[in-house]
KEVOPA-196279 format. One record per residue (C-alpha): residue in three letters; x, z, y; residue number from 0. Coordinates in Angstrom, 3 decimals. Each point is the difference from the previous one (the first is absolute). Example, Ala and Ser with C-alpha at 12.3 -4.5 7.8 and 13.67 -1.06 7.14 Angstrom:
BEGIN
- ALA 12.300 7.800 -4.500 0
- SER 1.370 -0.660 3.440 1
//
This chain:
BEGIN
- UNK 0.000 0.000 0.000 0
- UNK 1.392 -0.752 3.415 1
- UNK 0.460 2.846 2.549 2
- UNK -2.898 0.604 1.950 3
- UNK -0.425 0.045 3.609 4
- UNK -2.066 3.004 1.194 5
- UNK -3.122 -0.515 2.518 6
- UNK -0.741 2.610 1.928 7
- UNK -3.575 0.396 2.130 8
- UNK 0.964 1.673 3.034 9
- UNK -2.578 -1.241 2.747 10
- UNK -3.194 2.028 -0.036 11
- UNK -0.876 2.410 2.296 12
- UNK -0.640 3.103 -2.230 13
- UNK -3.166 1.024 2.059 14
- UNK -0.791 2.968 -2.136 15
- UNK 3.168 1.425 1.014 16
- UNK -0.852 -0.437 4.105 17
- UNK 1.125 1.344 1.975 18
- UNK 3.070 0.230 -0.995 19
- UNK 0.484 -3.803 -0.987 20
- UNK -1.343 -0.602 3.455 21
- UNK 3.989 0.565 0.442 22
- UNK 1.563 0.035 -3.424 23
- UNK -0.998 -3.197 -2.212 24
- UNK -0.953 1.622 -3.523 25
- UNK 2.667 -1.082 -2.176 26
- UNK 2.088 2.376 2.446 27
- UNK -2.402 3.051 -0.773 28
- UNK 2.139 2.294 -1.503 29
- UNK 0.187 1.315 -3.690 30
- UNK 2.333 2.883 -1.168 31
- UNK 1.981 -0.842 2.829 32
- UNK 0.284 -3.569 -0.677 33
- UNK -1.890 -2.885 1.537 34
- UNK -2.731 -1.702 -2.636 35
- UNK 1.470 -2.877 0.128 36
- UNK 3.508 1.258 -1.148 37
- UNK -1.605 1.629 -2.742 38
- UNK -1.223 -3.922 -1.128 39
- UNK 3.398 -1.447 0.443 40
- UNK 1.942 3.030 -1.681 41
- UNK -2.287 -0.401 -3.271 42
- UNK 0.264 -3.863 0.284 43
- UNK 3.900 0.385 0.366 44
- UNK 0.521 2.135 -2.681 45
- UNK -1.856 -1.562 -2.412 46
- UNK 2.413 -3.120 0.791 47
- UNK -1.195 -1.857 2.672 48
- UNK 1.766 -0.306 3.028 49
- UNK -1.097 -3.243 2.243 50
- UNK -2.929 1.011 2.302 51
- UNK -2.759 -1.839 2.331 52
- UNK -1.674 2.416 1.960 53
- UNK -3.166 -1.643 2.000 54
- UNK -0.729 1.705 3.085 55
- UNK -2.544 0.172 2.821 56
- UNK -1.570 2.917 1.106 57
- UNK 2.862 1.543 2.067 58
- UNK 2.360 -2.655 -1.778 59
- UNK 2.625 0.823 2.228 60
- UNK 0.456 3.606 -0.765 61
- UNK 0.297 -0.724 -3.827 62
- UNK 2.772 -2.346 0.804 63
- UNK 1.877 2.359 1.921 64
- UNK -0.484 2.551 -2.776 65
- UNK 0.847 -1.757 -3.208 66
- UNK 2.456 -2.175 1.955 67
- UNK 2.041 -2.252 -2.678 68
- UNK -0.881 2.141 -2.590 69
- UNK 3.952 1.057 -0.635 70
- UNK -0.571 3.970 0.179 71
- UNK -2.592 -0.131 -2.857 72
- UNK 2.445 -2.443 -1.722 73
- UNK -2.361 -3.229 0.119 74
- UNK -0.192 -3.019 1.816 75
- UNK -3.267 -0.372 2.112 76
- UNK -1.405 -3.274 1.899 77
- UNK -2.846 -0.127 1.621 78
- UNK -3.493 -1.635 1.220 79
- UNK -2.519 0.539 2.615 80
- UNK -3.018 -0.425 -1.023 81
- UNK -2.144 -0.848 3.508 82
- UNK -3.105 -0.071 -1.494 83
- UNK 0.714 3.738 -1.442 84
- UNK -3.766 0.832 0.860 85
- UNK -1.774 -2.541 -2.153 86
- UNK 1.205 2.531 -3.307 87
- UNK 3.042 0.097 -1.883 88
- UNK -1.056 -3.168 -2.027 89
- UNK 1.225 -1.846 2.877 90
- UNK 3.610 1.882 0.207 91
- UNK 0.296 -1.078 -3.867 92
- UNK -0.590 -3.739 1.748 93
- UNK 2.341 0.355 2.286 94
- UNK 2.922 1.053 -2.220 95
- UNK -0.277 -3.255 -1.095 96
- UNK 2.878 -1.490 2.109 97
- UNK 2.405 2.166 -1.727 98
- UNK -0.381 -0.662 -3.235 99
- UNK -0.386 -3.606 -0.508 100
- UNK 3.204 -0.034 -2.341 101
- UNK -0.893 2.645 -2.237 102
- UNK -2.471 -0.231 -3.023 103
- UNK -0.754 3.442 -0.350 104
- UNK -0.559 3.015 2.591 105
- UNK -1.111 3.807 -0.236 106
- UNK -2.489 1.165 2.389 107
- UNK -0.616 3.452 1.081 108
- UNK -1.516 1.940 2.921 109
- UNK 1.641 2.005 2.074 110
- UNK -2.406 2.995 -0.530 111
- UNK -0.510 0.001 -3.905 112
- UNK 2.806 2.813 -1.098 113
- UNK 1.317 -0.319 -3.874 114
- UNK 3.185 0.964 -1.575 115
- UNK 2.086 -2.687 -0.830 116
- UNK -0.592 0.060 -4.118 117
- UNK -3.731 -1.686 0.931 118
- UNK 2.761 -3.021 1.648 119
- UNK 1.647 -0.061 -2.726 120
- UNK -3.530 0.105 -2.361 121
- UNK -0.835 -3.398 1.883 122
- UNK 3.321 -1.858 -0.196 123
- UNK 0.049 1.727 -3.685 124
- UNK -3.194 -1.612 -0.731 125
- UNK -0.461 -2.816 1.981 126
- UNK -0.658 -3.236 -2.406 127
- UNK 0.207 -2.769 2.295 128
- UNK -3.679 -0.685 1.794 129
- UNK -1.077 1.308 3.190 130
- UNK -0.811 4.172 -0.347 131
- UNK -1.001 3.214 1.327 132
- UNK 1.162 3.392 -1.264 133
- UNK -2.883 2.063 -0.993 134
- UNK -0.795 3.523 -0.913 135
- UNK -2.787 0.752 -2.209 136
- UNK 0.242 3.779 0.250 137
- UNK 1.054 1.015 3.803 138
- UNK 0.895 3.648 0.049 139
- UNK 1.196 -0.022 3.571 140
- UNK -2.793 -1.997 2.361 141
- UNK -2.494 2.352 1.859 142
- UNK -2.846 -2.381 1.042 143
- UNK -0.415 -2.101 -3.215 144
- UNK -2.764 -1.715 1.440 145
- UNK 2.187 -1.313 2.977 146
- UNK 2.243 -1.341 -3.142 147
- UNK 0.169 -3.689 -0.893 148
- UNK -1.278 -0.641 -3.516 149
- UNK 0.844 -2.721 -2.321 150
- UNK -1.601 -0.955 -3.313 151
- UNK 1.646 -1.621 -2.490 152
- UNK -0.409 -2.095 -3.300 153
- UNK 1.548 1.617 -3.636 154
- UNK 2.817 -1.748 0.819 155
- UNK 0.859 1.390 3.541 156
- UNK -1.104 -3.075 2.321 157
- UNK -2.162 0.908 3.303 158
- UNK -3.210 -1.052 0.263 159
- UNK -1.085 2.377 2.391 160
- UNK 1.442 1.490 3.346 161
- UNK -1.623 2.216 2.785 162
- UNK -1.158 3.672 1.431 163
- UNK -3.173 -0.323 -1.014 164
- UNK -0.009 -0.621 -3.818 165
- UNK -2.387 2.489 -1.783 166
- UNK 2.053 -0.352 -2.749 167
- UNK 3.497 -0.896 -0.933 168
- UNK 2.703 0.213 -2.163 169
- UNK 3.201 1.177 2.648 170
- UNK 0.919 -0.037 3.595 171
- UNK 2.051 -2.003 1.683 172
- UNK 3.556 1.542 1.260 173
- UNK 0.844 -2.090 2.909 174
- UNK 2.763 -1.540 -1.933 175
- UNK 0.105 -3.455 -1.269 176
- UNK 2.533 -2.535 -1.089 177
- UNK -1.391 -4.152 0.961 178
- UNK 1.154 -3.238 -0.085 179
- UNK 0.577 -1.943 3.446 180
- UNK -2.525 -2.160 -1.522 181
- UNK -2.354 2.529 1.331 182
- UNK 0.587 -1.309 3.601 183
- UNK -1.869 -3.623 -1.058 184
- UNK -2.347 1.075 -2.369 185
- UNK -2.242 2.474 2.340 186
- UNK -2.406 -1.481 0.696 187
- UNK -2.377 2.088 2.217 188
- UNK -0.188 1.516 3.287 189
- UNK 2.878 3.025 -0.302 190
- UNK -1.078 3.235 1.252 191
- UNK 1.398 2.026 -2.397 192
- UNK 2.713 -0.128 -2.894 193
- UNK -3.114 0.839 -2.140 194
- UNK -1.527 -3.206 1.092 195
- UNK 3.275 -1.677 -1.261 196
- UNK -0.093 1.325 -3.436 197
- UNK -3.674 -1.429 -0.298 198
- UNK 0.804 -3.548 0.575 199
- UNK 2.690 0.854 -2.920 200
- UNK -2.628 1.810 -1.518 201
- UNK -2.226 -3.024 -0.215 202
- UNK 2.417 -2.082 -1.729 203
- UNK 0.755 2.383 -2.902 204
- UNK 3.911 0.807 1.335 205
- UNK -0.184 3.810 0.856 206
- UNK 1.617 1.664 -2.716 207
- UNK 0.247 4.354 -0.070 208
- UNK 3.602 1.837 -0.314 209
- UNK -1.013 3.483 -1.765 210
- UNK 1.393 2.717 2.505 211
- UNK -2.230 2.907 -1.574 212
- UNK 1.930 3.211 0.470 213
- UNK 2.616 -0.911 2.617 214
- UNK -0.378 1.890 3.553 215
- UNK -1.278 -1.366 2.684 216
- UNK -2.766 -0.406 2.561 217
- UNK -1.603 -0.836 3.022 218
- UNK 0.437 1.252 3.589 219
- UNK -2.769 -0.732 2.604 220
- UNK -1.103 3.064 1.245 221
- UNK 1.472 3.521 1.418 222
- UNK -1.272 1.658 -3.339 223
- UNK 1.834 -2.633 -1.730 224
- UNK 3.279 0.403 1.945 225
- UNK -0.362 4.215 -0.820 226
- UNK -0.706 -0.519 -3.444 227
- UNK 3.018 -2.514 -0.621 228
- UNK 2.252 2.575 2.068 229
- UNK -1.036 2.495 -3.101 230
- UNK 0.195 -2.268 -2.880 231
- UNK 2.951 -2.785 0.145 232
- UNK 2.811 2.424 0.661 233
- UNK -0.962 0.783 -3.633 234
- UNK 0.375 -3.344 -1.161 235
- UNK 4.377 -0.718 0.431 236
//
């Protein structure tokens, strides 16, 4: 398998964290003394990867000025602004486009889902060569399960289902994903989110499910969230 660039979506505006992201963008919201964002590349990098794009928007410029080049954490780190940051973060996957015309394969991540690097190393372990998503069919470590996305999925582990409001479903979607750049022609829809992305792959049978049941990790959109990862992840290392 060739080594994988790492996308990073870095451009919302974290409104459930206002006011404080009025000022600090959310990937720089602290955690454990660390910026959320670090805690994405630090897993990503020690599970092996080390080439990052990080798209930006919402107070782009203070990102940039944060991670810099990327040479304190020990990666390298390019980067894209997404302009249209506001339409959803479907349209920051879009706009990593540019760099990463020459590759076949990419991981993408958000900058606000926190896992230990093993679950990285889960998806390269398992990844079999179509486009997937790293799922977890018994979370132990998201508070609002219902703000969760779901995913249902054949015997053999292919999507055929993805969203919030699924009454019923086999696993949840961990924000991670490894694709093919053949994702960037094959959407087909109007891109709001990523979510809407993975149904156009949906639709043509090509989602496939990397079993991350077990591994840490989870999901930080609110205060409650940022407390309850300050008590849990220290545990994780």
């Amino acid at each position: 398998m060739e080594e994988l660039k790492v996308v990073v979506l870095a451009a919302g505006r974290g409104e459930r964290l206002s006011p404080y992201t009025n000022f600090v963008p959310k990937p720089l919201m602290t955690l454990l003394g660390k910026p959320l964002i670090d805690h994405v590349i630090c897993s990503c990098r020690d599970a092996g990867l080390k080439e990052f794009v990080v798209v930006t928007g919402y107070l782009g410029n203070v990102i940039r000025d944060h991670l810099r080049s990327g040479e304190h954490l020990g990666v390298g780190i390019d980067y894209v602004e997404n302009v249209n940051w506001g339409l959803g973060n479907g349209s920051s996957l879009m706009a990593a486009r540019a760099k990463l015309e020459s590759e076949g394969h990419f991981l993408l991540t958000m900058s606000d889902h926190i896992y230990h690097s093993s679950l990285i190393r889960r998806a390269l372990d398992g990844f079999k060569g179509l486009h997937s998503v790293c799922v977890d069919r018994v979370p132990m470590y998201l508070t609002d399960i219902a703000e969760a996305t779901k995913v249902i999925l054949t015997d053999n582990g292919a999507v055929t289902e993805i969203g919030k409001g699924l009454a019923r479903w086999h696993g949840v979607d961990t924000g991670v994903f490894i694709l093919h750049t053949d994702l960037f022609t094959s959407v087909k829809s109007r891109v709001n989110g990523v979510v809407d992305c993975m149904r156009d792959i949906i639709s043509d049978s090509l989602l496939q499910s990397i079993d991350v049941s077990s591994l840490p990790w989870l999901d930080v959109d609110t205060f409650e969230d940022l407390n309850y990862a300050g008590q849990v992840v220290g545990a994780w290392n």
